[in-house]
N, C-alpha and C positions, 0 to 999 in steps of 0.2 A: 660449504657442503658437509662439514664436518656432525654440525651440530642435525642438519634433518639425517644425516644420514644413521645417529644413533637412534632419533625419533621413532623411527623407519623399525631400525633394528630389534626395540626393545618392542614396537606393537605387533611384530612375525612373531615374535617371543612371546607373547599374550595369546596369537590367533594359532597357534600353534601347539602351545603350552596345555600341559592336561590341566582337570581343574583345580586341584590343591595347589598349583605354581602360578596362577592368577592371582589372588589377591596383594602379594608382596608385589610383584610384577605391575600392579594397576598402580597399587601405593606408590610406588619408583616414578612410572609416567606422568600423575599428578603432580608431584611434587617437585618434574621439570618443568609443565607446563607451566605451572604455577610462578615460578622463578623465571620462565621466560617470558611469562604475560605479564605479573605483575610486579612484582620483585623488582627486577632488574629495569622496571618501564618508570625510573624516579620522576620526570619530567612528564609524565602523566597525570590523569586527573584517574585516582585510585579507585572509585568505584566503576569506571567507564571500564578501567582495564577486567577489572573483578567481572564484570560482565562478558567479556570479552574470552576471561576465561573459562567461565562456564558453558558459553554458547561452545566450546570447542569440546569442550571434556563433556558434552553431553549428546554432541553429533558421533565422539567416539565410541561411547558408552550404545547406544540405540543401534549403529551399526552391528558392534560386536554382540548384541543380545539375538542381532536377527542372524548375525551365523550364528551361535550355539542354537537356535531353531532352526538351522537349516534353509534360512529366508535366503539368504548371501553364502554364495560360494567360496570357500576359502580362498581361492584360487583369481575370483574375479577380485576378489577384497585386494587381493596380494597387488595386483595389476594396477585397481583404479590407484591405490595409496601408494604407489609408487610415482603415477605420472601425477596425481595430484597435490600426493605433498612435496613432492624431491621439485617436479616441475612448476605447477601451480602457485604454490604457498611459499615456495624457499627459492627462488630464482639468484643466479649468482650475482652478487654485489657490483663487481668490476663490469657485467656488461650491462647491471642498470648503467650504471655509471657512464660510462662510453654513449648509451641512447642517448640520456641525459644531455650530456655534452653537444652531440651533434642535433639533438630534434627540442631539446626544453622538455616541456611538459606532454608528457604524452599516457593517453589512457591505460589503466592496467588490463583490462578489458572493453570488448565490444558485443552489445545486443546486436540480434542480427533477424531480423523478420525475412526470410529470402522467399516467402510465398503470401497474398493474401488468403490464397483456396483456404474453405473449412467446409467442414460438411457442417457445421454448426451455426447456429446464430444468436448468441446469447444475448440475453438483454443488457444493457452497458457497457459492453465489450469495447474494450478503446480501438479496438483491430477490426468490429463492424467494417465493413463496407458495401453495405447497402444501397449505394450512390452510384457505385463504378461496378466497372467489373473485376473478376479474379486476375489479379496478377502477381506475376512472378519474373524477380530476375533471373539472367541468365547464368548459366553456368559458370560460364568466365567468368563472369565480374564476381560469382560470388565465392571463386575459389580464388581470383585476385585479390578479395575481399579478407579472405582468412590469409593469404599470404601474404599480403603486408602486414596485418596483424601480429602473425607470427615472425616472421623471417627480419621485419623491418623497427618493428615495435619492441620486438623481445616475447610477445604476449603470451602466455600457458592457459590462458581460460577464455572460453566464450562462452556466452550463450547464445541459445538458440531459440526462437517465438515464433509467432503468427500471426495469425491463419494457425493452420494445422501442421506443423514441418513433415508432419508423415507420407503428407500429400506431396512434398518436393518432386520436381519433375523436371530435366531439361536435358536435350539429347541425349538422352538415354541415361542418364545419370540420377540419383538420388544425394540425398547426404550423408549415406553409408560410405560414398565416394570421398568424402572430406575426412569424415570425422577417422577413417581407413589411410589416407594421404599423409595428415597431421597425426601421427599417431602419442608426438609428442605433447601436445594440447590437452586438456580436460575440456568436457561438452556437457553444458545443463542444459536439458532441451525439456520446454514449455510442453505439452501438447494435452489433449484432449483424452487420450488413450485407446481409443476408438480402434486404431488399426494395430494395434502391437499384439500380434497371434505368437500362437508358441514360436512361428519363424521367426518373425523380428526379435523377440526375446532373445532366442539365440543366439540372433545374430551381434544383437547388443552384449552379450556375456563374451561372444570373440573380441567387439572390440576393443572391452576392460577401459576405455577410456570414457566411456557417455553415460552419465544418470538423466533419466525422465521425471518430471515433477507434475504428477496428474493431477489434472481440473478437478475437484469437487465446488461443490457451493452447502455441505452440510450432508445428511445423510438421504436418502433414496428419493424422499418428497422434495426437499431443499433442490437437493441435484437436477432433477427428471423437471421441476417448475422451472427451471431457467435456463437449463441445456436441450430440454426435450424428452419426451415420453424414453421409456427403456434406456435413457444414460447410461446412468447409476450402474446397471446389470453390465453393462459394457466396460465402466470403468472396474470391479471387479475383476470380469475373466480376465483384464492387462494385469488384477496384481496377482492374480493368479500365474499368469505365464508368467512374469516376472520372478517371481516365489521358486517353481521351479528352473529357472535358466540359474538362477543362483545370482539374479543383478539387484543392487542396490538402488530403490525409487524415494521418491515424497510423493508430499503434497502438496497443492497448489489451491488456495482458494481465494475469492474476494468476498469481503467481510462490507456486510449491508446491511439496510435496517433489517430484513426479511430474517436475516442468519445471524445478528450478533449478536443473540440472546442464547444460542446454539454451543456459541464461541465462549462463552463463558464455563459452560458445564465439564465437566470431567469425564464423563461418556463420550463426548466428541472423539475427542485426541487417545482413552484409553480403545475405541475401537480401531480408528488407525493406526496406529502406533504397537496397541498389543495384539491384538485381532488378527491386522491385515498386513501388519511387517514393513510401516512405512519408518525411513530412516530419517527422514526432516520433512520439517512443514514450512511452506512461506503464504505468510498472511497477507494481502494485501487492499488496504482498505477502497472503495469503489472510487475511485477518483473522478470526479463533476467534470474534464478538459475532453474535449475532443469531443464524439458522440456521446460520452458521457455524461456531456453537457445535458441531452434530454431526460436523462436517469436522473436528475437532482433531489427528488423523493426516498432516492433509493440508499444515500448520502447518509453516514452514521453520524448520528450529533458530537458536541464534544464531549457531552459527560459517558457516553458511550466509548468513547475514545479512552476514556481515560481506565475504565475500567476493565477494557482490554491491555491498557497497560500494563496493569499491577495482575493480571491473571497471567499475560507473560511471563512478567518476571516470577510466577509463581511456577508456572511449569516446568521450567529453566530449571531454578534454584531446588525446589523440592521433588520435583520429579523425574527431572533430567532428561524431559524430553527437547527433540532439537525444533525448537520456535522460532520464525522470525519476522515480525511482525511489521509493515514497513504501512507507518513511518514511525510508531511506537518504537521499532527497536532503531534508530537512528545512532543512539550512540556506539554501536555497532563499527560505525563506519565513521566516527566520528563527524555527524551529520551528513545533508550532501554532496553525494557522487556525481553529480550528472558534470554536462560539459567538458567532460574529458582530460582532466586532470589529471596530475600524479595520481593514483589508486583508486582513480575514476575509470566510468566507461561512459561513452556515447551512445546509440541508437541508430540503424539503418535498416529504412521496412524495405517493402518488396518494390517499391518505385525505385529505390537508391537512396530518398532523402534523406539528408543525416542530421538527427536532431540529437541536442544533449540529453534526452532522456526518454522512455517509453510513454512518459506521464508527462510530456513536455512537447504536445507537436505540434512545435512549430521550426520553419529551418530554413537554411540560408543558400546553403550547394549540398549539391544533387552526385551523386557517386559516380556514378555512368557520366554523367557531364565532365565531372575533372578526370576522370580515366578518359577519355577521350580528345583531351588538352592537353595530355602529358601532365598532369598533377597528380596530385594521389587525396588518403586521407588525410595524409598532416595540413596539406591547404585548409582545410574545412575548419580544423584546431582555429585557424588564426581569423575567423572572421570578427567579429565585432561584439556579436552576439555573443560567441562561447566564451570572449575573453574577457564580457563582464558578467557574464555568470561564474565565472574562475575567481574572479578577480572581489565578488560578494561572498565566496566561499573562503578563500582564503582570510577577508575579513571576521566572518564570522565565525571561522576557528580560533583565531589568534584571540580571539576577545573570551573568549570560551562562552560564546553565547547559548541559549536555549536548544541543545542539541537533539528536545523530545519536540519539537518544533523544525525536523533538518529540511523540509521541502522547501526550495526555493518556491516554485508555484502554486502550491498547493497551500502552505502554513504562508507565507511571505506574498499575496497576493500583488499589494498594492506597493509595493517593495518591486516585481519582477514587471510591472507594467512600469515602472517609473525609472528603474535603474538595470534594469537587464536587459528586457527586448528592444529592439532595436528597428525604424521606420522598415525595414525589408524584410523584413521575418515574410514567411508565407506560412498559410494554415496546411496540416498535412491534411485537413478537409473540409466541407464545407460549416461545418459545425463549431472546428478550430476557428475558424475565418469569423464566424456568428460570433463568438466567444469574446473577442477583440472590441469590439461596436455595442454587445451589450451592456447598460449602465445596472439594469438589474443583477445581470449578472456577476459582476463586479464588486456589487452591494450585499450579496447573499458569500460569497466568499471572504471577503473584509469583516464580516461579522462573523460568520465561525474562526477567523484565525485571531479575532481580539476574543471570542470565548475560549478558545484554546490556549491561548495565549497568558488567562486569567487563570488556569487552571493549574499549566505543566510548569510556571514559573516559581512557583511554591516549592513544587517537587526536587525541580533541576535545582534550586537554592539548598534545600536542604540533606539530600541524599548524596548529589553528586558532590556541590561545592561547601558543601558544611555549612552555611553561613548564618547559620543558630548559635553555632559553637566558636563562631568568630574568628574561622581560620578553615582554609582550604585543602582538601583534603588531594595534596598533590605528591 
């Protein structure tokens, strides 16, 4: 606790600090981070880490810009960065350990879809559900849900998706009731932005522990073309009331043919970012699984791919804004997360079902169903399925393979149909289900991930593992 606790200490000292006592005070905090990301990380592959410490020293840097404007409350900043990094990011060693011992492998985090309601209906949306109707778990299960997470898990972070979470609704209760209960938790909640009035604003600035990450799909045309007439105007007055409560937001987009030419330009990101006071952005490329299956037009190629990677890293590196581009920034995370692994997370929508990933539906047990057998989450850990998606992850870290390539399903097609899924998987809909049976399907996937494939191995060879220079840069 030693070492966040000084973290801690010396960024109050910065957020604090008049402006002449800033720049030495910045210089100090880099050149810990620096030593504890890269420095000291020997048994690492040195650019991955170099990356790693950029993305942090430039989520800190955007925050801090937006308190000296007055975006972020000194006070709210004092709060989140306390449960977030003391809690969140620095958890104590001895009771990972003890988890460990008694449970194995267990997620660092879980997604959590606890409503399908939106008032929206966006086109490829993996959380459409156009099929069924609105549903929502219940209360219990999904403050059962967070408390075995936390209390059982060890867990400091969730997130939160949809549907709309804004819309939450079960005997009388909201997720103000959760994210209020856990107060020692950090909460990134997905949403639309639709309903966050100066009330919720506020009410988000008392609870210091939850950042919102708003939909965009580009600017006003971009937006209002795939979310609906007057979006756009909507998603403003949220950064608006944001702006004044003094709470720290993003952004959220998915990167399509329609917008990744958008995604390239430097007006994007300078009008969120300096404009509108957004503190990070998470990129996410339109993924083909699930209803997204009928969007396949919508599908960025790979030479698109790649070109958003290197604008990444250009953002990052030169501008220091906070980007994270998934699945481009993979090494992030030292490829993936899913299936619930050590500093993994799994997936549970609004039915219960629990899949390893949001971009992965397909699943085995049902949440509601083992809570009512006396099981919990960890059963769901040990099914078949997650253990040989754990079990392809763990391979393909140790080999230090292609990590600009991290999607098991996505980059690995013909890979997770042959060695991961498993005869009992269920689709989380009818589209998942199509996806299985299709041979075209199958054909159009396996060919973008051998053009991807042809593209990021070049890169991964020479930047990350040197292997021009004939020797690894570890």
């Amino acid at each position: 606790m030693i070492k966040e606790n000084l973290y801690i200490f010396v960024v109050e000292k910065i957020l604090y600090s008049k402006n002449f006592l800033r720049p030495p005070l910045m210089k100090k905090l880099d050149k810990m981070l620096h030593k504890a990301i890269v420095e000291d990380s020997k048994d690492k592959i040195r650019p991955v880490m170099q990356k790693k410490y950029e993305f942090f020293m430039s989520m800190l840097k955007c925050a801090l810009q937006n308190v000296d404007k007055g975006y972020i409350s000194k006070e709210v900043m004092r709060k989140m960065m306390r449960v977030f990094v003391r809690n969140a990011l620095n958890k104590d060693p001895k009771k990972i350990a003890e988890i460990k011992k008694k449970y194995g492998e267990v997620p660092a985090f879980i997604v959590l879809s606890p409503t399908s309601k939106c008032n929206l209906k966006c086109t490829g949306c993996y959380a459409a559900v156009a099929d069924i109707k609105f549903k929502t778990l219940p209360y219990k299960v999904v403050d059962k849900i967070v408390d075995e997470c936390c209390n059982k898990f060890y867990q400091r972070f969730m997130t939160i998706s949809g549907g709309e979470p804004f819309l939450y609704r079960d005997e009388g209760k909201t997720l103000f009731d959760i994210w209020k209960k856990y107060d020692q938790m950090f909460f990134l909640v997905y949403t639309n932005g639709h309903f966050i009035t100066p009330e919720i604003a506020k009410k988000l600035a008392e609870c210091g522990n939850v950042t919102v990450a708003i939909s965009v799909e580009g600017m006003e045309k971009e937006t209002d073309e795939r979310r609906g007439p007057g979006a756009f105007k909507k998603v403003l007055a949220a950064f608006k009331n944001l702006r004044e409560a003094g709470v720290p937001f993003g952004i959220s987009v998915t990167t399509t043919t329609k917008n990744a030419a958008m995604l390239l330009q430097d007006k994007f990101y300078d009008f969120y970012f300096n404009k509108q006071g957004a503190t990070y952005m998470w990129q996410f490329q339109l993924m083909p699984v699930g209803h997204g299956r009928t969007s396949m037009e919508l599908t960025i190629s790979p030479e698109q791919r790649i070109k958003l990677y290197k604008k990444w890293e250009e953002l990052m590196k030169k501008q220091s804004y906070c980007v994270a581009d998934f699945w481009n920034s993979g090494v992030l995370s030292d490829g993936c997360v899913a299936y619930g692994g050590e500093g993994g997370y799994l997936y549970i929508n609004w039915e219960g079902n629990i899949m390893p990933c949001v971009f992965v539906p397909y699943y085995v047990d049902n949440i509601v169903d083992l809570y009512s057998k006396g099981k919990s989450l960890w059963d769901a850990l040990q099914s078949q399925f997650f253990r040989n998606g754990r079990e392809w992850q763990d391979e393909y870290q140790k080999k230090k393979d292609n990590w600009l390539m991290p999607c098991s399903i996505r980059d690995h097609y013909d890979n997770w149909r042959k060695n991961i899924a498993t005869p009992n998987i269920k689709g989380e809909n009818a589209d998942a289900e199509a996806a299985l049976k299709s041979k075209d399907y199958k054909k159009a996937l396996d060919e973008f991930d051998k053009a991807v494939e042809k593209l990021t191995v070049p890169i991964w060879d020479s930047d990350y593992l040197c292997k021009k220079k004939g020797k690894t840069k570890e």
